[in-house]
C-alpha positions in Angstrom: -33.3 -149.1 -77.8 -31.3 -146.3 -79.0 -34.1 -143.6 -78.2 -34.0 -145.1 -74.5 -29.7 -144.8 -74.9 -30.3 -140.7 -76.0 -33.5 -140.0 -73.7 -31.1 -141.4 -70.7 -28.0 -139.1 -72.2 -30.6 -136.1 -72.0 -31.6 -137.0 -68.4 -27.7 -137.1 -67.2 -27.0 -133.9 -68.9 -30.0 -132.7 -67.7 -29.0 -133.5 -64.4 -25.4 -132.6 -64.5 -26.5 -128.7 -65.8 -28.7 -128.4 -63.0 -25.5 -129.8 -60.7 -23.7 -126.7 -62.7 -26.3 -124.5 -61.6 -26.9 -125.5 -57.7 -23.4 -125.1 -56.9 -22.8 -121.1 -58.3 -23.5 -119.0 -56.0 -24.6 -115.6 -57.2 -21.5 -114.4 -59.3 -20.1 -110.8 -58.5 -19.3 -108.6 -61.1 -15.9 -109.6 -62.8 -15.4 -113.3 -61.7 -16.0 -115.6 -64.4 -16.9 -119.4 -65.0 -14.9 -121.5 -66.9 -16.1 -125.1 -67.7 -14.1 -128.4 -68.8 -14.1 -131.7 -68.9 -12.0 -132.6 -66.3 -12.4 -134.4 -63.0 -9.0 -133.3 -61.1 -8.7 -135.2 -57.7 -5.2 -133.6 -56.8 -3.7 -130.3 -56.8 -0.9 -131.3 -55.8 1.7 -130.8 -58.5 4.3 -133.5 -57.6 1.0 -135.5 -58.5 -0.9 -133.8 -61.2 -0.5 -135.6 -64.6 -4.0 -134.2 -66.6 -4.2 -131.6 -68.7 -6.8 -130.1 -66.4 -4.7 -130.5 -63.3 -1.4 -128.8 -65.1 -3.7 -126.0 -66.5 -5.3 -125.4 -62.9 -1.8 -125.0 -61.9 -0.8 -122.7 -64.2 -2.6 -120.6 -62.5 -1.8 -121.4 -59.0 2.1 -121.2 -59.3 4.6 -119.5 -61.3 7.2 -121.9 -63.2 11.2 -121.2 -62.9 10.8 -120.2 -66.9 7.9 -119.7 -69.6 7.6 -119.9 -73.0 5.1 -117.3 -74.6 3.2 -117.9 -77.4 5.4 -117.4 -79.8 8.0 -119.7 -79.0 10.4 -117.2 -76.7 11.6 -118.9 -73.3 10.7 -115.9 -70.4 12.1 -116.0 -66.8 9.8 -115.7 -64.7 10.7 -117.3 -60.9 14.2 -116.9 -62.5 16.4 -113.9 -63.3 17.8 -115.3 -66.2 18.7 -118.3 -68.5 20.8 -121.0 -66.5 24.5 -120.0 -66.3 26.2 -123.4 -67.6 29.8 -124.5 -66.9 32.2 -125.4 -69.5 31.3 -129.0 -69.4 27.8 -128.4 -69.3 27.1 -130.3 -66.1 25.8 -127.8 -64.0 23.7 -125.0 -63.9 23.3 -121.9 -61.4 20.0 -120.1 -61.6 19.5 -117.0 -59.9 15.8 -116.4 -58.4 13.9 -113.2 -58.5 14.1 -111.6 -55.1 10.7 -110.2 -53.0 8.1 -113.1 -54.0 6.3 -114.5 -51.4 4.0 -117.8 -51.2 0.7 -117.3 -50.8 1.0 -118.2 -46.9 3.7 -115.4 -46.4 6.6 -117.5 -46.3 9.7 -116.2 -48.4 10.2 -117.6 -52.0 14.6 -118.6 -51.5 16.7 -120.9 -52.8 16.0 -123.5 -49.9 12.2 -122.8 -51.0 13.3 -124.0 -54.4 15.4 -126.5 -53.8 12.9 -128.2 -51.1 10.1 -128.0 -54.1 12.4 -129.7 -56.9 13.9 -132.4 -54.2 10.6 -133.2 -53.3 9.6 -133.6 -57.0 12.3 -135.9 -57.3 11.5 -138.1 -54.5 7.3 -138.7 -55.1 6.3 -136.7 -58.3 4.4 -139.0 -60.8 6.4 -137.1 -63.7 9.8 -137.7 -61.7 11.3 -138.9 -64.9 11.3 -135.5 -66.0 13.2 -134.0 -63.5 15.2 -137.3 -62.5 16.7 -138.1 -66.2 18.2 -135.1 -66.4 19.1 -133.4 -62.5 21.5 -135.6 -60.6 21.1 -133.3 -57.5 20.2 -129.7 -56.0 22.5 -127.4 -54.2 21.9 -123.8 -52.4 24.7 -121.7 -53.5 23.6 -118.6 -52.3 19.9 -117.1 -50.5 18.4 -116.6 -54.0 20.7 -119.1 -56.6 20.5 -122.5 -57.0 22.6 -125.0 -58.7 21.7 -128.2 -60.5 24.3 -130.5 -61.1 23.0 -132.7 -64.0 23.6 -136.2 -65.4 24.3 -135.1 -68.9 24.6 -131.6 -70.9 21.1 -130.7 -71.8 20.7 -128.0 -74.2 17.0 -127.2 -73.6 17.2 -126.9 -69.6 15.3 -123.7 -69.8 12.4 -125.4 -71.5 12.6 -128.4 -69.3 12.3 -126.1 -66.3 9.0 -124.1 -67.5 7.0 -127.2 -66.7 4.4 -126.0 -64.1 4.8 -129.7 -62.2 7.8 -127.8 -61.0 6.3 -124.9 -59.7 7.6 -124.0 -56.3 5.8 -124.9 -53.0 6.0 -123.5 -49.7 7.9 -125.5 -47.3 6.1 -124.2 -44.3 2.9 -125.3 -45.4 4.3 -128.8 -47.1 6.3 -129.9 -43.9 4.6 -132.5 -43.6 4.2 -133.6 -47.1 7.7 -133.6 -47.4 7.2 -137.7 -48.6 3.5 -137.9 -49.2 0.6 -135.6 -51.2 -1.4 -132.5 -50.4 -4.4 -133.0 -52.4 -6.6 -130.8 -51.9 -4.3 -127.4 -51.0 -1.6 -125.5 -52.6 0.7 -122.6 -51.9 2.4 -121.5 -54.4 3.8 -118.0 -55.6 1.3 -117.8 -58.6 -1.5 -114.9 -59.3 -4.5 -116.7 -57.8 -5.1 -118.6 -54.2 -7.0 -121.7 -54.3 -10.1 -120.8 -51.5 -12.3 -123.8 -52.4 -11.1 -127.5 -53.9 -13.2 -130.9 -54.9 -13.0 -132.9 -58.2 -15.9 -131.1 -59.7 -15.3 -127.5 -59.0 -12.0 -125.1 -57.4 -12.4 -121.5 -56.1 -9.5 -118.6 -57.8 -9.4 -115.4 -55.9 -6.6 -112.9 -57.2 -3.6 -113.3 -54.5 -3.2 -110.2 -53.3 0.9 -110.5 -52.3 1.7 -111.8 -56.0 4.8 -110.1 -57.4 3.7 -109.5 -60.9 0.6 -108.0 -62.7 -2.7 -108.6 -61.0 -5.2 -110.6 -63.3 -7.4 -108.7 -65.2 -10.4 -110.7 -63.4 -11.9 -110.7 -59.7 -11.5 -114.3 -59.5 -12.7 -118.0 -61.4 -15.1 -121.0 -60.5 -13.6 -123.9 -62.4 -16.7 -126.5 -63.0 -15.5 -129.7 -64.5 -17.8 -132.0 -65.8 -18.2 -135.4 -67.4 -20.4 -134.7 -69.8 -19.1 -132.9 -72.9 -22.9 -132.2 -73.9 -23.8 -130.8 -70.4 -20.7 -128.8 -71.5 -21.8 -127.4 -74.5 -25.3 -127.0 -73.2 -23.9 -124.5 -70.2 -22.0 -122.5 -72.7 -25.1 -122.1 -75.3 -27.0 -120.8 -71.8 -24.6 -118.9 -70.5 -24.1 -120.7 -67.1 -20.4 -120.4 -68.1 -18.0 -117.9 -69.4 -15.6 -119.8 -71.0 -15.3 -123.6 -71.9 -12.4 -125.4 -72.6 -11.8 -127.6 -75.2 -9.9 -130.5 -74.0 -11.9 -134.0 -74.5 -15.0 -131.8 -76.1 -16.7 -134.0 -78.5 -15.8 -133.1 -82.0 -18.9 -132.4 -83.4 -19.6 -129.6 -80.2 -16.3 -128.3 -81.4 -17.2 -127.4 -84.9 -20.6 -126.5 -83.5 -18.9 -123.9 -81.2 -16.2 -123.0 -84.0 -19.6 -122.4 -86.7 -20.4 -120.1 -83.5 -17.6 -118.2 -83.5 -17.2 -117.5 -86.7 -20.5 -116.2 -86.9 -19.5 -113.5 -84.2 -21.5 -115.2 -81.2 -18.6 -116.8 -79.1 -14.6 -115.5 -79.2 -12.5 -117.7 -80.0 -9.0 -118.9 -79.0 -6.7 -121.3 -80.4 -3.3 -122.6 -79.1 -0.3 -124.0 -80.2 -1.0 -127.6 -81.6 1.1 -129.4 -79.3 -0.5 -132.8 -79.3 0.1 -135.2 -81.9 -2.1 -138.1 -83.3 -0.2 -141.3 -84.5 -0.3 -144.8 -85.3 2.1 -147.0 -83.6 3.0 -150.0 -85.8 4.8 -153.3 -84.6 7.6 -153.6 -86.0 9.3 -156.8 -84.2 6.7 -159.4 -85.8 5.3 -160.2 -89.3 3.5 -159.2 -91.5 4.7 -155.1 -90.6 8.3 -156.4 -89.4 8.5 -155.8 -93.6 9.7 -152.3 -94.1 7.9 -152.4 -97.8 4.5 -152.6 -96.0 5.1 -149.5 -93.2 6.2 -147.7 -96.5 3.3 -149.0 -98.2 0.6 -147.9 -95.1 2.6 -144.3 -95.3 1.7 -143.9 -98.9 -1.9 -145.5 -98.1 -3.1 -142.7 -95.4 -4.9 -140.0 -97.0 -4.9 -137.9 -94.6 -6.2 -134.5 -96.0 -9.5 -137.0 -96.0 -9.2 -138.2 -92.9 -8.7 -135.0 -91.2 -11.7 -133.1 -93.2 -14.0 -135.8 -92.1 -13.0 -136.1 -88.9 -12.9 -132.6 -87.5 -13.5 -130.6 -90.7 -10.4 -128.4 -90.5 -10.0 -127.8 -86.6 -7.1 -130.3 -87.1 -3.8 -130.4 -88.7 -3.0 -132.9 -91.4 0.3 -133.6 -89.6 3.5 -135.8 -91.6 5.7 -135.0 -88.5 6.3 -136.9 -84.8 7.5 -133.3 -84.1 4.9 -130.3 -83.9 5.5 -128.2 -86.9 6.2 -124.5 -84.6 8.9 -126.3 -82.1 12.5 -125.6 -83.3 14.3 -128.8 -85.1 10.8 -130.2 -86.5 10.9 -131.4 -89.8 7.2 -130.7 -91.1 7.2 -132.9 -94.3 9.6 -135.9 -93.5 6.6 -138.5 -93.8 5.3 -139.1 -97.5 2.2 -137.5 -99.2 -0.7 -140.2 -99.9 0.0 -141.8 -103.1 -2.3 -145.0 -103.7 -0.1 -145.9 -107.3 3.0 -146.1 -104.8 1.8 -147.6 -102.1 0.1 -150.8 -104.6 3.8 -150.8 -106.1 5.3 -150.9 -102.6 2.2 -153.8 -101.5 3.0 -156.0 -105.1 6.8 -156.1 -104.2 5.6 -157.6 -100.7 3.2 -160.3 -102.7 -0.2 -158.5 -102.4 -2.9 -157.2 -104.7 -2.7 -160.1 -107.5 -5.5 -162.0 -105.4 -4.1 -161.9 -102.3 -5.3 -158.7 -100.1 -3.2 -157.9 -96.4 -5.8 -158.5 -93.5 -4.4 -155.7 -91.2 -5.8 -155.1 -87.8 -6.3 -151.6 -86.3 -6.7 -151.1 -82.8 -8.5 -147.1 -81.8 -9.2 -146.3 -77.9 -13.3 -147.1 -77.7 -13.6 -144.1 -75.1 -12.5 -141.4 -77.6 -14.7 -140.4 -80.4 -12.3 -139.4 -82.8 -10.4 -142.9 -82.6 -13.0 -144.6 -83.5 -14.1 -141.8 -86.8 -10.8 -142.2 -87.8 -10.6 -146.2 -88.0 -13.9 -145.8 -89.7 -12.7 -143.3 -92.2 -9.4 -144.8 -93.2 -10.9 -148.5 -93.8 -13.0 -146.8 -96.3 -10.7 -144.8 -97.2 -8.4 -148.1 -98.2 -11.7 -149.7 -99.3 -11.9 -147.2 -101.8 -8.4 -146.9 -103.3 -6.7 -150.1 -102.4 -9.3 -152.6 -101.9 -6.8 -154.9 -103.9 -4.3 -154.7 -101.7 -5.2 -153.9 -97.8 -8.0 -154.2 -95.6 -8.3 -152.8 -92.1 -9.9 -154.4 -89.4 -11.2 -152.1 -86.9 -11.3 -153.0 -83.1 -12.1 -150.4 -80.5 -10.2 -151.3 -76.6 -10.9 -149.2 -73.5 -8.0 -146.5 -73.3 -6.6 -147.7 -69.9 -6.9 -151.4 -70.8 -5.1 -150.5 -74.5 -1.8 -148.6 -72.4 -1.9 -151.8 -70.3 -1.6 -153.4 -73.0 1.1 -151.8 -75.8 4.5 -152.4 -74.0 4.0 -156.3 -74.4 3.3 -155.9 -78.2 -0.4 -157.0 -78.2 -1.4 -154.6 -81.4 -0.5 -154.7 -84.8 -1.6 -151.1 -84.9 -3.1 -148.7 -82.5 -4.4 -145.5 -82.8 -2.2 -143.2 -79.6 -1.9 -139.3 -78.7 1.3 -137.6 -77.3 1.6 -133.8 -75.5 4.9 -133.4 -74.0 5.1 -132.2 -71.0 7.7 -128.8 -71.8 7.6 -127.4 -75.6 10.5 -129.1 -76.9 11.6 -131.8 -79.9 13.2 -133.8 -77.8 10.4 -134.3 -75.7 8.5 -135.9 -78.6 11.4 -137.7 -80.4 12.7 -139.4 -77.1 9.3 -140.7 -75.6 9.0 -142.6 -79.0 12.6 -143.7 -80.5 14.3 -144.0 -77.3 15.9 -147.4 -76.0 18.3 -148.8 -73.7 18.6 -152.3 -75.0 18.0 -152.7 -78.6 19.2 -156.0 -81.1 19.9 -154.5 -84.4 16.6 -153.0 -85.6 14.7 -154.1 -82.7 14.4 -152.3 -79.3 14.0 -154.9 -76.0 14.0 -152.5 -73.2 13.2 -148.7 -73.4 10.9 -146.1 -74.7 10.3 -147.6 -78.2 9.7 -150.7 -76.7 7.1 -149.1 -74.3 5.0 -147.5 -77.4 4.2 -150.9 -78.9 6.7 -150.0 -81.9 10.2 -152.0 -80.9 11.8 -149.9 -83.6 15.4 -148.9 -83.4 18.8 -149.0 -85.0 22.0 -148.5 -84.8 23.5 -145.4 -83.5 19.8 -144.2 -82.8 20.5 -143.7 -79.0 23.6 -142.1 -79.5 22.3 -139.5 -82.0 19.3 -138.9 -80.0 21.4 -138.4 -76.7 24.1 -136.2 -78.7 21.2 -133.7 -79.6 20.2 -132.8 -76.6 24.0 -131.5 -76.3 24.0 -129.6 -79.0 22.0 -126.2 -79.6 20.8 -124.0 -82.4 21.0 -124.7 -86.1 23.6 -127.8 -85.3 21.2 -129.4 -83.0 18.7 -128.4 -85.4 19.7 -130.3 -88.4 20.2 -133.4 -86.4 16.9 -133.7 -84.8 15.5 -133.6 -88.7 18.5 -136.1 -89.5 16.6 -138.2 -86.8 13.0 -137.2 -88.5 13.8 -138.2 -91.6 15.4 -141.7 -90.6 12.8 -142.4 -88.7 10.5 -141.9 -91.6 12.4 -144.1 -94.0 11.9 -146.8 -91.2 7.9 -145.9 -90.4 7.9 -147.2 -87.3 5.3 -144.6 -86.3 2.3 -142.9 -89.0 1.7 -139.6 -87.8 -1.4 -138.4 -88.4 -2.7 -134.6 -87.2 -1.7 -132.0 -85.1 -4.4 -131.0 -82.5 -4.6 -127.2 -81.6 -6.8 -126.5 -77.9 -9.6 -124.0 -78.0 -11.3 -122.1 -76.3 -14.5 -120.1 -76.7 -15.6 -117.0 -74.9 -18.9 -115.2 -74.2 -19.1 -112.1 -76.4 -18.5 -110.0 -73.3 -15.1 -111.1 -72.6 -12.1 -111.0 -74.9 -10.7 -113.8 -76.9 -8.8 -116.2 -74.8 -4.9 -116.7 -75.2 -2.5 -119.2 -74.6 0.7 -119.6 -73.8 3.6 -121.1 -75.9 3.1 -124.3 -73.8 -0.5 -124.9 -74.6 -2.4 -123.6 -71.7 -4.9 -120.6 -71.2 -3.5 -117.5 -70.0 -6.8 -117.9 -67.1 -5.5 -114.2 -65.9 -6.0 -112.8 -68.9 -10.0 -113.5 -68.6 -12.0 -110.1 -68.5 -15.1 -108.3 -68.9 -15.3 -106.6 -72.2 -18.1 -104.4 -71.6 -19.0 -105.2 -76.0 -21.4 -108.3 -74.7 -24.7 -106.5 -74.7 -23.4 -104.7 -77.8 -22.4 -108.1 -79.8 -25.6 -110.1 -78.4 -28.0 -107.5 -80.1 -26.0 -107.7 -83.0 -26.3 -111.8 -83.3 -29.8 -111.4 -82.6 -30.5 -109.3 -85.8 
């Protein structure tokens, strides 16, 4: 049975690589192939929500700000940082003059503001924009001003989300209330010329403002099958390939690659984070002592070297370790003497061992390595005290699933969707209605934890007021406290990749996670580096 199961995996690659093949037509000189597994059935951005859609957009439209890759917020549809009033409630942003969309229209204010109103009214990610921006006003032909519920230090950051790229009003008229699938016009360095799930067109926009990219032009290919993937990239049918949702073991094969001078490689800011939600309204983890006790149980220098063998980030942070206010070590160091005391005070290990169950997303390989690796892991060191047991649950069916508190622990991801603490520490602690420690309605409630306390919503609010080293201090005030409380186990840090032909440079990314798909070019070292490899 399982030879059948892997000669029928062959056949679908097989036939998904010759898929690959039929629909390239012969490339000219300078436009390259890039390959991912993504299927993207909209590029619209009020209704993009994949990392493959936001990363095709990236390319497509320019945001308001950026932030590069080493952490510096860049204007780039804007002249400069927002100019806030005294109270902090609203913000004017002046807009570079002489862009154009890519249909000719003019790139204004009323341009602007049509884009972010529109966002407002049907985006998928309206939260973003709507729990911040009351409304949107035209002060002037190139300013804008956003009058905003709250003082929001890291407005800047917010606005460098590509989901609010600009759009042309003239060509989304229409659309003003419903989505534009499969066109855009945007103000961004390419055009999109061809659009369907499995493949999109780039050709170099000719009217773009800033510098032309340093190719003649891209065929995304997205495809289901991450060893059709890897199979197209060892054959050269692509130029570059993409990490995202890449098995593991293809990634280390690639990374062996590139080591060995056969493939570039490029690595991005490790934005995602990997972490165990515990449920905390209901025995047996309602007892602090046991969270404390699984935080002192998780090995995860272990975990993480058998799981991905260094291409993740042992991670003891819900905030990524590069983002301003992170607190990188707030969650405890494995320590299996500790973590039997902390299981004895709770009246384990004398004979009596905790039964825990772990829920991991079936559909994603490195769930289910990492269940398997940490019940051994506890098998081996507290055996005593703790057993896991493992359950794999369709992804879609889990998310369903977590706001009504059907798992004592799951295994869940988080990427924000703008570089910013706040953007991780809010999706996970926040809540509107909370009864001393527990949270009834809100964000905490949402991720399966119900953690909360006191004065949690208040502190987390006040932050995003304050800025620099004062804001700072409290969002590792908030780390820390949160870490006493382990409502949450973080676990690693995840970094995307990216892996080049030897004839093109090393791919880059931005501060914000995403190749810099402009960047891609011809090297003219490929036949060089090739003979080389070969001998």
């Amino acid at each position: 049975m399982r030879s059948f199961r892997w000669a029928l995996a062959m056949v679908f690659t097989a036939l998904e690589l010759l898929a690959l093949t039929a629909c390239q037509p012969t490339k000219p000189p300078g436009r390259l192939i890039i390959g991912s597994r993504h299927r993207i059935d909209s590029v619209d951005p009020a209704a993009g929500t994949t990392v493959g859609s936001l990363q095709l957009l990236s390319a497509l439209g320019d945001p308001l700000y950026a932030i590069t890759a080493d952490g510096v917020i860049e204007p780039r549809l804007a002249l400069a940082l927002p100019e806030l009033s005294a109270d902090g409630l609203r913000a004017r942003i002046r807009l570079r003059p002489g862009v154009t969309f890519q249909d000719g229209t003019a790139f204004t204010a009323e341009a602007m503001a049509f884009s972010l109103r529109r966002f407002l009214a049907i985006g998928k990610l309206s939260y973003l924009l709507g729990d911040r921006v009351r409304s949107v006003r035209v002060i002037a032909p190139l300013t804008i001003e956003l009058e905003l519920w709250r003082p929001y230090s890291p407005l800047a950051r917010m606005l460098s989300a590509i989901s609010l790229t600009p759009i042309s009003p003239s060509a989304y008229r229409l659309h003003q209330r419903r989505y534009l699938n499969d066109r855009f016009v945007g103000t961004g360095p390419y055009r999109l010329t061809l659009f369907n799930s499995q493949q999109q067109r780039l050709e170099p926009f000719d009217g773009y403002w800033g510098r032309r990219p340093a190719n003649s032009g891209l065929e995304l290919v997205n495809l289901s099958n991450s060893t059709a993937l890897y199979g197209a990239m060892q054959s050269g049918e692509v130029d570059v390939l993409l990490s995202t949702s890449l098995e593991n073991d293809q990634q280390m094969a690639l990374h062996r690659q590139a080591a060995a001078g056969k493939l570039r490689e490029g690595v991005g800011p490790a934005l995602e984070i990997g972490y165990l939600s515990l449920l905390t309204s209901v025995p047996p983890l309602q007892d602090p002592r046991l969270r404390r006790a699984l935080a002192l149980s998780l090995d995860r220098q272990r975990i993480e070297e058998r799981v991905s063998e260094g291409l993740r980030t042992p991670l003891r942070t819900v905030v990524p370790t590069m983002l301003p206010g992170s607190a990188p070590e707030s969650w405890p160091r494995f320590d299996a003497a500790a973590a039997r005391a902390l299981f004895r005070q709770a009246g384990y290990c004398r004979g009596r061992v905790l039964k825990l169950p772990l829920t991991f997303r079936s559909n994603i390989p490195s769930d289910r390595l990492f269940a398997l690796t940490w019940q051994a892991q506890l098998q081996r060191d507290l055996s005593d005290c703790v057993a896991l047991e493992v359950n794999g649950l369709e992804a879609t069916t889990a998310y369903r699933q977590l706001g009504d508190g059907a798992f004592t622990m799951i295994l869940l991801d988080w990427i924000a969707d703008f570089p910013d603490a706040d953007n991780y520490l809010m999706p996970l602690l926040g809540c509107e209605q909370s009864r001393g420690q527990r949270c009834l309605k809100g964000a905490s409630a949402a991720s399966g934890s119900f953690w909360s306390e006191p004065g949690l919503e208040d502190s987390l609010r006040r932050s995003a007021r304050l800025e620099g080293l004062p804001r700072d201090r409290l969002l590792t005030a908030l780390q820390r406290r949160t870490a006493a409380a382990v409502p949450y186990l973080p676990v690693w840090g995840v970094a995307p990749r990216a892996w080049a032909r030897p004839g093109l440079n090393t791919p880059q990314f931005d501060g914000s996670g995403r190749v810099l798909l402009m960047e891609l070019a011809e090297t003219g070292e490929g036949n060089r580096l090739e003979r080389g490899v070969r001998r």
